[in-house]
VEXNUPA-954521 format. One line per field, with one value per atom (N, C-alpha, C): residue number from 1; residue in three letters; atom name; x, y, z. Coordinates in pm, 1 decimal. Layout:
<atoms>
seq = NUM / ...
type = ala / ...
atom = CA / ...
X = X / ...
Y = Y / ...
Z = Z / ...
</atoms>
This chain:
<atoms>
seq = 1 / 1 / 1 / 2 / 2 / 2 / 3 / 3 / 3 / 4 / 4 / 4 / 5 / 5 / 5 / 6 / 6 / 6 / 7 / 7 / 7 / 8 / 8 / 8 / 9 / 9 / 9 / 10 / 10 / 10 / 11 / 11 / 11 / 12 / 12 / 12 / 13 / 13 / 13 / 14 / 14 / 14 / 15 / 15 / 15 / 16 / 16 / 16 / 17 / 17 / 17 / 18 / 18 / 18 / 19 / 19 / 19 / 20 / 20 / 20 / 21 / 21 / 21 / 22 / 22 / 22 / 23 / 23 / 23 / 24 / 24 / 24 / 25 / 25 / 25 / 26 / 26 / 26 / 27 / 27 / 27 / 28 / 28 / 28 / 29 / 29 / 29 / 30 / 30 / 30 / 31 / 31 / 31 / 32 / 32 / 32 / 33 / 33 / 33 / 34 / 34 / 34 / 35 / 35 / 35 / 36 / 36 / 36 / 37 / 37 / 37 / 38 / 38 / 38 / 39 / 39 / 39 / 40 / 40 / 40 / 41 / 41 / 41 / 42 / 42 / 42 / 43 / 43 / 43 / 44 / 44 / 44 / 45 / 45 / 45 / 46 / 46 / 46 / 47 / 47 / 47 / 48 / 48 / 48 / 49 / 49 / 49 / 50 / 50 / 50 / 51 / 51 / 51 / 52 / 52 / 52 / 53 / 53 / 53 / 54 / 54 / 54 / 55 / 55 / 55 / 56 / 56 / 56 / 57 / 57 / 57 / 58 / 58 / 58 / 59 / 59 / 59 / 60 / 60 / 60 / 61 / 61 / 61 / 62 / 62 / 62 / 63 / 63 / 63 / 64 / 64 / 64 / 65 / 65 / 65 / 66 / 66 / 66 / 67 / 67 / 67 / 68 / 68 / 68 / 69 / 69 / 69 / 70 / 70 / 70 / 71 / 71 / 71 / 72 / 72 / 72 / 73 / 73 / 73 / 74 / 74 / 74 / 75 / 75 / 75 / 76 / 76 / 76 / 77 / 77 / 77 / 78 / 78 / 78 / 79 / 79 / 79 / 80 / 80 / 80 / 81 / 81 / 81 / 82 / 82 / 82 / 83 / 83 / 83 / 84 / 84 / 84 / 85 / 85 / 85 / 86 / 86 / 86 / 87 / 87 / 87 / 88 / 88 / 88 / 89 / 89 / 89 / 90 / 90 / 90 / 91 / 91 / 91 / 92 / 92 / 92 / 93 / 93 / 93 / 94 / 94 / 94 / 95 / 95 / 95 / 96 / 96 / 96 / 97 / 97 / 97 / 98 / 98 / 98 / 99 / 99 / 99 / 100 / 100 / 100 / 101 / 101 / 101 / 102 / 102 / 102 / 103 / 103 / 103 / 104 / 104 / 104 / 105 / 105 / 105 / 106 / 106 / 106 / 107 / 107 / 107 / 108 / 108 / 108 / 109 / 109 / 109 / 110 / 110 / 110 / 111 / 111 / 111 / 112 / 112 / 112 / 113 / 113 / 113 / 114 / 114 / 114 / 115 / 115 / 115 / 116 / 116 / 116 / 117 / 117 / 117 / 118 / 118 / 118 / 119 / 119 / 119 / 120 / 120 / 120 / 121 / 121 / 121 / 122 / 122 / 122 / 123 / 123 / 123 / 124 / 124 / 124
type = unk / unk / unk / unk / unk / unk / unk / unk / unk / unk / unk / unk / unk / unk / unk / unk / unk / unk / unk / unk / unk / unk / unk / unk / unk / unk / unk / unk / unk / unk / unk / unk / unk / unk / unk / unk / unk / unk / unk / unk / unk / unk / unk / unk / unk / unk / unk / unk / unk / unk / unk / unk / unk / unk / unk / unk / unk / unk / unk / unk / unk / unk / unk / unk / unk / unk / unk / unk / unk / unk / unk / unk / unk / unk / unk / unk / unk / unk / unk / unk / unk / unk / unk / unk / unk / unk / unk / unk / unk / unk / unk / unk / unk / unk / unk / unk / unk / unk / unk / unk / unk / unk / unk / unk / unk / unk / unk / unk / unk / unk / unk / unk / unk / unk / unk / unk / unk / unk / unk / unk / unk / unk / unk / unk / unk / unk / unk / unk / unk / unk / unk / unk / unk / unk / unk / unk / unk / unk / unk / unk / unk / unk / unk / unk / unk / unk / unk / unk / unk / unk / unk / unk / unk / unk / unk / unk / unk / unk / unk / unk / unk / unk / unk / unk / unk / unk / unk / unk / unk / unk / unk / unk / unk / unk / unk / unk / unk / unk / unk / unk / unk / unk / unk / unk / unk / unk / unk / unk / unk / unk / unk / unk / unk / unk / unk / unk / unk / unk / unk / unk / unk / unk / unk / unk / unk / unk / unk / unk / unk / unk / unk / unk / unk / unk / unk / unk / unk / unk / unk / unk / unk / unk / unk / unk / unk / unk / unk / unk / unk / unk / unk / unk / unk / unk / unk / unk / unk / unk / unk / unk / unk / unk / unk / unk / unk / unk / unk / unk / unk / unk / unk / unk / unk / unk / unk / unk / unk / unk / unk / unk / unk / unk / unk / unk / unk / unk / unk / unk / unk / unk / unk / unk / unk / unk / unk / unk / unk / unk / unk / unk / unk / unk / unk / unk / unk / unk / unk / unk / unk / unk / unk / unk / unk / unk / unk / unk / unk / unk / unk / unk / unk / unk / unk / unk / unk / unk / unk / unk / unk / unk / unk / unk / unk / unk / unk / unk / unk / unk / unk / unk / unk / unk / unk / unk / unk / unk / unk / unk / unk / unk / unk / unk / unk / unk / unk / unk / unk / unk / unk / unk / unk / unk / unk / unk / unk / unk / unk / unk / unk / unk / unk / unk / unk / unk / unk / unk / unk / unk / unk / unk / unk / unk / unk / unk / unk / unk / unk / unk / unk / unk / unk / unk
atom = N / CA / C / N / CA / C / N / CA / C / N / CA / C / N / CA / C / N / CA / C / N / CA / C / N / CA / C / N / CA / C / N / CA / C / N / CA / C / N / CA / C / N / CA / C / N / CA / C / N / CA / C / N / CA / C / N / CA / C / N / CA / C / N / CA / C / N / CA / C / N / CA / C / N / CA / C / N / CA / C / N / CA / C / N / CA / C / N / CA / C / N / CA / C / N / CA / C / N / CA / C / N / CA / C / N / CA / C / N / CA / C / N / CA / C / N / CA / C / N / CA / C / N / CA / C / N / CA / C / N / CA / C / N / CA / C / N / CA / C / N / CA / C / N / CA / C / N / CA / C / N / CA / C / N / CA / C / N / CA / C / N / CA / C / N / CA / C / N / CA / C / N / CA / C / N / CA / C / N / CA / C / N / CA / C / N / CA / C / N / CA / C / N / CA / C / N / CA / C / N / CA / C / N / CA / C / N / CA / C / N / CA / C / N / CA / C / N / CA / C / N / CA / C / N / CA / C / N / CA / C / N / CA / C / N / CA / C / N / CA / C / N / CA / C / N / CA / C / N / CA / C / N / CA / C / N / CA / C / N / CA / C / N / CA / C / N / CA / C / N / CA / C / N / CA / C / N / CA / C / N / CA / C / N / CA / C / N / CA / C / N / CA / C / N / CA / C / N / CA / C / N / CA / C / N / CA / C / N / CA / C / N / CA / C / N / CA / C / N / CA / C / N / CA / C / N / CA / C / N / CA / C / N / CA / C / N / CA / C / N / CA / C / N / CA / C / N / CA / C / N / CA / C / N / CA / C / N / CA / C / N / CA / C / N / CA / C / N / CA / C / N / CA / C / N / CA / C / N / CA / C / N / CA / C / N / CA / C / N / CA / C / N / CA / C / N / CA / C / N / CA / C / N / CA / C / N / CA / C / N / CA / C / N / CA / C / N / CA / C / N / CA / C / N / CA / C / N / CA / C / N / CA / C
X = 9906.3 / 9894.4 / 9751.5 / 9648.3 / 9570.6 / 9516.8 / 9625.8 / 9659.8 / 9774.9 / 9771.4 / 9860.5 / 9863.6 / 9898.1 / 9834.5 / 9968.7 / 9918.2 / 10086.6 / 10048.8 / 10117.8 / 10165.6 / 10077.0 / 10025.7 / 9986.6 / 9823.3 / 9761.8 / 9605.6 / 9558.2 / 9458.2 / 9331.0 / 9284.2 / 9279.7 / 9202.7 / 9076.5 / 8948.7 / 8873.8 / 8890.1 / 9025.9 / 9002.5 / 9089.4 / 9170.1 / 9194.5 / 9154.6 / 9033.7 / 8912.8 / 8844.1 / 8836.5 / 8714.4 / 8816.3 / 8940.6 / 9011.1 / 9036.7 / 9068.5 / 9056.1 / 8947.7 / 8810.5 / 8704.3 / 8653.2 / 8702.0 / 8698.1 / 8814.4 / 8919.1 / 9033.4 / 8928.8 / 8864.7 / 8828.3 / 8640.7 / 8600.1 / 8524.7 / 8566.6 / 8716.9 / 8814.3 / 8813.9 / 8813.3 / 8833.8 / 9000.9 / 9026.3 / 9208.4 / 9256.0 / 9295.9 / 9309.4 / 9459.4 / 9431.0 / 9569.3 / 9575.2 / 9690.2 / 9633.3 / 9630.2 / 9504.0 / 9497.8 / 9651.4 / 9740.9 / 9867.2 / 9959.7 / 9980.1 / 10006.7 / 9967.9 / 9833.3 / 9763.9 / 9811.1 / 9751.4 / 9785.2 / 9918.9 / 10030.1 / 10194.5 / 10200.1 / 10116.6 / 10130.1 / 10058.9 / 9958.5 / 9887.1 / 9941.0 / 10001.6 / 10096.9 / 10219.8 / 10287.7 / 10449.9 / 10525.3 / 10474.5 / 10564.1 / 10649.8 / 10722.6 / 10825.0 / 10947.9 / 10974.0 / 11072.3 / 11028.8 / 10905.2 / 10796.9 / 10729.3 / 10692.5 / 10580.6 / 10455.7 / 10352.9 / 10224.3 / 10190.6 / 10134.5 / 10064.8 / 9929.0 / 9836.0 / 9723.5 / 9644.7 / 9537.7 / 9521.1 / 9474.4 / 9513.8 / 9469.1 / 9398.5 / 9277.6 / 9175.8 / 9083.5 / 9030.4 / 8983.1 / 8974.5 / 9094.7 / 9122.0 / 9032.4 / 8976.7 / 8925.3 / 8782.0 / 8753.1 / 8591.1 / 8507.9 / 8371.8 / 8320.4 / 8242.1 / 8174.5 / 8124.0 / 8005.1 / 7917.8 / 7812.2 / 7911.7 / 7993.9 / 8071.7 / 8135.0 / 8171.5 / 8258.5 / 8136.1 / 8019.5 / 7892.1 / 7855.2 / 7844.5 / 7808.8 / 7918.0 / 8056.0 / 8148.1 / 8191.7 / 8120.4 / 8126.5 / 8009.6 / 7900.5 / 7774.2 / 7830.6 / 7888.2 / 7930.7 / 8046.7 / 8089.1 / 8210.1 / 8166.8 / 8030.8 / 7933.2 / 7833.7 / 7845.9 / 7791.3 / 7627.6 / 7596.9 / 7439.5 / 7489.5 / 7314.9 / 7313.1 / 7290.4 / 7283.0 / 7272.7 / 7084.5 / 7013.9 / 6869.9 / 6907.2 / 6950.2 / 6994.0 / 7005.5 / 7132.9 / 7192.8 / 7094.4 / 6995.3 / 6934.0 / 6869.0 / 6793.9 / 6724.3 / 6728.0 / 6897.1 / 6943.7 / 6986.4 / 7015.0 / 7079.3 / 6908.6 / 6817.2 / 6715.1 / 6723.3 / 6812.9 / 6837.0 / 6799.7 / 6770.5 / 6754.7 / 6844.1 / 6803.4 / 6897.1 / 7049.7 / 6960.8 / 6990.0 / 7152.9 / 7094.0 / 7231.3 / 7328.8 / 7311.0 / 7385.4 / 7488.6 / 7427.5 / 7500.7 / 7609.1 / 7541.4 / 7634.1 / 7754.8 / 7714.5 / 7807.2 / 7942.2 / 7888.3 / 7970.2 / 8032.1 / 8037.4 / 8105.8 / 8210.0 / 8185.2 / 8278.0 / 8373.9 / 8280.4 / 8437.0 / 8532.2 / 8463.3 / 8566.3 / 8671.3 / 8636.8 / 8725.0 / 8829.6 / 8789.4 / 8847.4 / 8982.4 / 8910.9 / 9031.8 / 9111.3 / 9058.2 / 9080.5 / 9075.5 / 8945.3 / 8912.9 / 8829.6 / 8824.7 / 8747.7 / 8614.7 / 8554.5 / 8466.9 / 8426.0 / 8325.7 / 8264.6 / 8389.7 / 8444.4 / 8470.6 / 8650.8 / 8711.8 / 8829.7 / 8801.8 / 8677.9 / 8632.1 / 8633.5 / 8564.4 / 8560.2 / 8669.1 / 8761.2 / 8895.0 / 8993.0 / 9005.6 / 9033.3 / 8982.3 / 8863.3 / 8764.5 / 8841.1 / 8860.5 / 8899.0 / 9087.5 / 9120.9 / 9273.6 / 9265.7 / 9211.7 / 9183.5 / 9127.0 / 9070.5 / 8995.8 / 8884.1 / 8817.5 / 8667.4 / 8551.0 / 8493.3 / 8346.8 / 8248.3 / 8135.8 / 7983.1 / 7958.2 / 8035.6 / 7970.1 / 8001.5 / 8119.1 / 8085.5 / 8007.6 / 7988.3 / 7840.8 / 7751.3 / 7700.5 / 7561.6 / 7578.8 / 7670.1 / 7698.7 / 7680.1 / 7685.5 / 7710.4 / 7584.1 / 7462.0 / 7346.3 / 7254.1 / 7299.6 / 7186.8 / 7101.6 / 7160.3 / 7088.3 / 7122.6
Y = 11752.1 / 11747.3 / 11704.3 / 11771.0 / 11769.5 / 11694.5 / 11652.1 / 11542.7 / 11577.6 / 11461.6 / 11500.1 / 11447.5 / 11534.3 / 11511.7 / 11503.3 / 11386.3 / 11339.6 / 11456.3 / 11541.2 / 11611.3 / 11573.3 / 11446.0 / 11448.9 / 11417.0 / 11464.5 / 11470.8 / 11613.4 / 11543.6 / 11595.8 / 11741.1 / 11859.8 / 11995.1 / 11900.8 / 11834.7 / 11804.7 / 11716.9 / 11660.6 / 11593.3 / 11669.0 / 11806.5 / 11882.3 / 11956.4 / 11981.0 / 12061.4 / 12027.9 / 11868.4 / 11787.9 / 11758.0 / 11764.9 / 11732.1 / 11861.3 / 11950.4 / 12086.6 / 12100.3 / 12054.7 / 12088.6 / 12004.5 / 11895.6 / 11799.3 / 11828.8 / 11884.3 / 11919.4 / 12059.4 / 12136.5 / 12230.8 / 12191.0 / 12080.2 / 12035.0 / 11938.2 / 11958.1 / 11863.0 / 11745.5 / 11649.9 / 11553.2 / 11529.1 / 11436.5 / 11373.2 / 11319.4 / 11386.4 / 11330.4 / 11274.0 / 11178.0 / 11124.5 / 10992.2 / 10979.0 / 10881.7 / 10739.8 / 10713.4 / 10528.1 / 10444.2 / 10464.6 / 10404.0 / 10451.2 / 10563.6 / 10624.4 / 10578.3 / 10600.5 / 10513.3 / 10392.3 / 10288.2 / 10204.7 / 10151.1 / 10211.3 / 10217.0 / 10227.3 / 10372.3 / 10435.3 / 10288.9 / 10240.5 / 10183.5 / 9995.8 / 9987.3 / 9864.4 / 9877.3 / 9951.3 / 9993.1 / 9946.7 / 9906.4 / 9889.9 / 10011.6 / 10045.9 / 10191.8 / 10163.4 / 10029.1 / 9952.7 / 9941.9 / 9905.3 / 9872.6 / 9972.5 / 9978.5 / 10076.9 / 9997.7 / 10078.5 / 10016.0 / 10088.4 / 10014.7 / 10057.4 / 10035.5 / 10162.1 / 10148.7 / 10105.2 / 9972.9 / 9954.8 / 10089.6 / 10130.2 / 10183.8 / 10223.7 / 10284.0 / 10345.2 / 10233.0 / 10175.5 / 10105.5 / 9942.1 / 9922.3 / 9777.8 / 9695.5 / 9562.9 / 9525.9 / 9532.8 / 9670.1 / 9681.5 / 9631.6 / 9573.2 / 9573.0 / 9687.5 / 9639.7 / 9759.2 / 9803.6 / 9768.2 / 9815.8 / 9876.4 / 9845.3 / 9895.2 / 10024.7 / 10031.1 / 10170.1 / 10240.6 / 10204.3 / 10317.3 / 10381.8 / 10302.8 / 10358.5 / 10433.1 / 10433.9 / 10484.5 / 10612.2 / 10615.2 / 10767.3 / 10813.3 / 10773.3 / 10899.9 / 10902.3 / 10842.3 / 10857.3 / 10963.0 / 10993.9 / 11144.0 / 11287.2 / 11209.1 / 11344.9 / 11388.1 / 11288.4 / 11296.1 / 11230.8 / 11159.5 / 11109.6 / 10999.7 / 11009.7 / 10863.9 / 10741.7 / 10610.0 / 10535.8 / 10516.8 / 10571.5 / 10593.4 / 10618.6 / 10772.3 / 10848.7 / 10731.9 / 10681.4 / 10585.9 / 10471.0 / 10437.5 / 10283.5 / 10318.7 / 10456.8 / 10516.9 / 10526.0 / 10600.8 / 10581.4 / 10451.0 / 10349.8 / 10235.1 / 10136.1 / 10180.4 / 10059.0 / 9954.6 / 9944.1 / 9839.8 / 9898.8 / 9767.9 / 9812.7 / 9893.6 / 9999.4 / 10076.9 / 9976.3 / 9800.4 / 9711.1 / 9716.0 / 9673.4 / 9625.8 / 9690.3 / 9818.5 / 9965.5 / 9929.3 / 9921.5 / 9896.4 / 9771.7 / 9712.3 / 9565.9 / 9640.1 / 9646.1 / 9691.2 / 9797.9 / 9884.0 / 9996.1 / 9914.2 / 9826.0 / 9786.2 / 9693.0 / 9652.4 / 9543.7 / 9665.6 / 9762.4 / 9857.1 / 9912.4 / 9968.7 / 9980.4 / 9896.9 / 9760.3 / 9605.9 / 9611.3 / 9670.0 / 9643.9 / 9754.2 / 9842.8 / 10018.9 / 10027.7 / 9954.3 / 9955.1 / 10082.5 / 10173.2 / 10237.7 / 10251.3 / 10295.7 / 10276.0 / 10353.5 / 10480.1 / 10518.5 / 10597.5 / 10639.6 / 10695.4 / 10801.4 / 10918.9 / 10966.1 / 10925.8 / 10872.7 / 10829.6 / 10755.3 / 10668.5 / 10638.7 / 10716.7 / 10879.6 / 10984.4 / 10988.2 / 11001.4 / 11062.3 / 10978.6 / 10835.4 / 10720.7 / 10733.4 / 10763.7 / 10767.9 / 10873.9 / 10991.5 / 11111.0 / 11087.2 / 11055.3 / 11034.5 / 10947.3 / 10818.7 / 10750.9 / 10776.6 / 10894.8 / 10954.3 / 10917.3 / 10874.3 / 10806.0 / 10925.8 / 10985.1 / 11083.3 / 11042.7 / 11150.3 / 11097.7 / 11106.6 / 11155.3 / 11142.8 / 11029.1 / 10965.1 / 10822.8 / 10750.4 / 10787.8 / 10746.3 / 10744.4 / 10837.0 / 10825.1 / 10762.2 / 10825.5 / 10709.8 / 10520.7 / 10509.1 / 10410.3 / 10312.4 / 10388.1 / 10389.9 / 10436.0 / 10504.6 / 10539.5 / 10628.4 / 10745.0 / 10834.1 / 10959.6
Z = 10819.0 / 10675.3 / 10640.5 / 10533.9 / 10570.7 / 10353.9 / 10308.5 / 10176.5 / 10112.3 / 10038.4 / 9931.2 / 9799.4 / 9685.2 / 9552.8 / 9440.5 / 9400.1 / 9263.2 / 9157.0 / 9100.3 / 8960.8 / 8850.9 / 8815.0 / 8710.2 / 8748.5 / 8825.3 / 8882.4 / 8794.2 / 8744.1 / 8628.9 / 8672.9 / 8629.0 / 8697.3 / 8778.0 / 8726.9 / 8787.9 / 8951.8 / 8927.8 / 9061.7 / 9148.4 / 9072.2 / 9223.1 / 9255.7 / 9179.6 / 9262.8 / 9357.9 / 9323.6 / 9436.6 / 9540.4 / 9487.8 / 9622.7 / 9703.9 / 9661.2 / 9760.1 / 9806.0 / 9749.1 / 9796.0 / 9940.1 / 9941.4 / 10013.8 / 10142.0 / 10096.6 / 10180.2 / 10283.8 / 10210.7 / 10279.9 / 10367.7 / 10373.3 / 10433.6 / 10548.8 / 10548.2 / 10664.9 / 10635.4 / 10511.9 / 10472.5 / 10449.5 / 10477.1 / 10436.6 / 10309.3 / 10206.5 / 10051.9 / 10033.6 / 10030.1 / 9924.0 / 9878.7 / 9785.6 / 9644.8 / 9686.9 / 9686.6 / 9710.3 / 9706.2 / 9631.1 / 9625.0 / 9745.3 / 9784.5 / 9892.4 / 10038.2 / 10061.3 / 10159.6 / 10184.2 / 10031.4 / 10104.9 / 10169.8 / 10066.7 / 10120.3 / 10280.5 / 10341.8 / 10479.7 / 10550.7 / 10531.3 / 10611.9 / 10627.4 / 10533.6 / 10515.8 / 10538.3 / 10519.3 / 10617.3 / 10507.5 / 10401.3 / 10308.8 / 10241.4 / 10322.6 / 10260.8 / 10167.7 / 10131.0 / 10064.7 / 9908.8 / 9935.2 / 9782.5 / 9693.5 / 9591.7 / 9544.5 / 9496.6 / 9562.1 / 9519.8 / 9426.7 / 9364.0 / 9247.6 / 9168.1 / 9234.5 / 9167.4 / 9030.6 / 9035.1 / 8893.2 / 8815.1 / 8697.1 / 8545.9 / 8534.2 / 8541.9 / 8471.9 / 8530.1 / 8644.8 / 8679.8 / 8616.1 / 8600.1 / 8528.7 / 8688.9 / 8588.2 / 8713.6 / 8730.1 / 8693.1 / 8764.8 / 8605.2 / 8672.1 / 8574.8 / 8521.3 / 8350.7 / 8346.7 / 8407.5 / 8503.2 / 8591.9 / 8678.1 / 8718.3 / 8857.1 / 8860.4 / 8677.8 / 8656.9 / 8584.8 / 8567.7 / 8588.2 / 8674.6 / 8806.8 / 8936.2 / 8979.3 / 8918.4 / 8975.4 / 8961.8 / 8831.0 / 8755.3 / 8795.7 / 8843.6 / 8881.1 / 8993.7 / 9078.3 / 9249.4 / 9243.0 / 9147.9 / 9116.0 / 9095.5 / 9084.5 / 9068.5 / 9207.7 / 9283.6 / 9392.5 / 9419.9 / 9315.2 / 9291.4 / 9396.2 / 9488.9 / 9556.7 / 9499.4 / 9608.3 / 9623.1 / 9517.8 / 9562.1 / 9505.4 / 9356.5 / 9336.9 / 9204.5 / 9140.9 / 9179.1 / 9031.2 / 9011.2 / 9137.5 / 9075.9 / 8995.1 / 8996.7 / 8919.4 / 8765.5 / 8752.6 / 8660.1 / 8579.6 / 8676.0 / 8593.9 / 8563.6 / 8623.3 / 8622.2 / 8690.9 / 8843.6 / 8922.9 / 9078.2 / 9182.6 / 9307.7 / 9363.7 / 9463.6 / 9597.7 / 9623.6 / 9647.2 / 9731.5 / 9631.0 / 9531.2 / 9396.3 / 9425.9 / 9402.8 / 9376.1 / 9478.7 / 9585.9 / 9723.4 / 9739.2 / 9672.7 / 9665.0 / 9556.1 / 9410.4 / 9324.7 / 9435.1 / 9514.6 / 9537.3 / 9654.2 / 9730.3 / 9791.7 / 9754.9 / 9657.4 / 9503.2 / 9507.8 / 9432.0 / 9383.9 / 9487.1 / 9596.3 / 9752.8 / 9748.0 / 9765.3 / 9743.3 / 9702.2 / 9549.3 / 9454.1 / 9450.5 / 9460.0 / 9419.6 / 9557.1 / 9671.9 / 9769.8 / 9871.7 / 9860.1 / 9922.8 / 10015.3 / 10176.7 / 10270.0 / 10249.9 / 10144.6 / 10159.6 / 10038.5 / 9994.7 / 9897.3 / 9830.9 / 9915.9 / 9907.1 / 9856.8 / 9898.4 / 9873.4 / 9703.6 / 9683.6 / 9568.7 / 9422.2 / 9488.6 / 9418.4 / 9380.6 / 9452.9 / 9395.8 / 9357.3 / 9385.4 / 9282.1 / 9135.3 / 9150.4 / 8987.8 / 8919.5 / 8967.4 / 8895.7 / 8898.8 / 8962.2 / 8926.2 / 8822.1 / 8748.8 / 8701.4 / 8576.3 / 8542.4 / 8431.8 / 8391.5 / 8531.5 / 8451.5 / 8524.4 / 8358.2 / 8417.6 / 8399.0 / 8395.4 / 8399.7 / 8283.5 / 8145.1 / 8017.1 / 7967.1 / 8005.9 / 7933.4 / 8045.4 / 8164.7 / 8194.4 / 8171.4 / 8104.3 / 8044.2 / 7949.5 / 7863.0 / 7762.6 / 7738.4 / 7841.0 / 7866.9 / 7886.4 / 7961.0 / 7998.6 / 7853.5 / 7772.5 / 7673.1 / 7726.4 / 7819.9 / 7790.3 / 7734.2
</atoms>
């Protein structure tokens, strides 16, 4: 099985997730995971909301990282170090409880957060 995707996922994030499925990446929903990887088959986990939790620097970087901008890109964009960015994006990993950029992506987009209220957000 190569993911699997809940019914009510956004056109945009099952594109990035097929797209990702067809670069041999493994998709499925942070709540899922973590269920499989905790053995909790009794319980339901349940992912925070629309990124309840993150702050708002964190759910900036989180929405250019859905778009695929680096680590550089966004300091660029936000007016902060490489170094920050890096710190911030490992907060949000933490937080959504995802092991990698990519699992991130698709937390963000199940979640409904894009890059226009990113910019938005930034003033540009």
């Amino acid at each position: 099985m190569d993911g699997y995707l809940l019914s009510d996922l956004s056109p945009a994030a099952l594109v990035q997730s097929l797209q990702l499925v067809l670069l041999g990446e493994k998709v499925f929903p942070t709540s899922l995971a973590a269920l499989l990887v905790s053995g909790l088959t009794d319980n339901v986990v349940t992912m925070p909301g629309g990124g309840r939790g993150l702050s708002e620097r964190e759910g900036q970087i989180l929405r250019f990282l859905v778009h695929g901008e680096s680590n550089k890109m966004i300091a660029n964009r936000l007016g902060i170090t490489e170094a920050t960015v890096k710190v911030h994006l490992k907060t949000v990993l933490r937080k959504i409880g995802a092991l990698n950029r990519t699992q991130a992506a698709i937390w963000a987009l199940n979640n409904g957060l894009d890059q226009a209220s990113a910019v938005r957000a930034v003033g540009a």
